[in-house]
C-alpha positions as CSV (number, residue, x, y, z in Angstrom):
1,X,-63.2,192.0,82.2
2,X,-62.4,188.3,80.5
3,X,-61.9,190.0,77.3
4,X,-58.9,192.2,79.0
5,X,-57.4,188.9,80.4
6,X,-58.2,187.3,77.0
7,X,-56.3,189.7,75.4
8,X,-53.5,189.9,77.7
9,X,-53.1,185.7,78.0
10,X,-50.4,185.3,75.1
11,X,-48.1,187.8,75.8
12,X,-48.0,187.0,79.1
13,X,-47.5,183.6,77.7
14,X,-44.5,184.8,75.5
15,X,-42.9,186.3,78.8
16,X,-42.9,183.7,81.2
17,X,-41.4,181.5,78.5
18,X,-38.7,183.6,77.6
19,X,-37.9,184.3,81.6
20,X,-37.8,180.5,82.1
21,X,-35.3,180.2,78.8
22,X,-33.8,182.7,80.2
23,X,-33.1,181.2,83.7
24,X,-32.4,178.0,82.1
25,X,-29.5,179.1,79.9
26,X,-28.1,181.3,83.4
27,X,-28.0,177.8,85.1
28,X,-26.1,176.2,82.4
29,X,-23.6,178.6,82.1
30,X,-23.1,180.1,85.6
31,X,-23.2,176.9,87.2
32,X,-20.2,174.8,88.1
33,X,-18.4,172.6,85.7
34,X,-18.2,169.0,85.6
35,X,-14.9,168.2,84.8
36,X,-14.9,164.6,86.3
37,X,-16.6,163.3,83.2
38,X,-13.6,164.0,80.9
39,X,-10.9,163.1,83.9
40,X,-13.1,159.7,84.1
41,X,-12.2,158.3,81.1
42,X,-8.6,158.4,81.0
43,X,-6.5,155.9,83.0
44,X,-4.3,157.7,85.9
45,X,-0.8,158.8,85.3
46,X,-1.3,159.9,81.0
47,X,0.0,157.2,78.4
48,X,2.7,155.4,78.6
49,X,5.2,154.1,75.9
């Protein structure tokens, strides 16, 4: 029986690595942006000459 788990250990290991990658990227790229950072940094109203 522990040499069927043994066995078995690094692909499991493989797959719960590549779901949580997996979730991880999903997040980053279905989430919502941020667009206040870029607003942030520029005064109100453009530039003026």
């Amino acid at each position: 029986m522990l040499t069927d788990l043994a066995a078995l250990t690094p692909p499991l290991v493989v797959c719960v690595a590549f779901v949580i990658g997996l979730v991880m990227l999903l997040r980053s790229q279905m989430g919502p942006k941020r667009r206040g950072r870029k607003n942030a940094k520029r005064p109100p109203g453009g530039p003026r000459s």
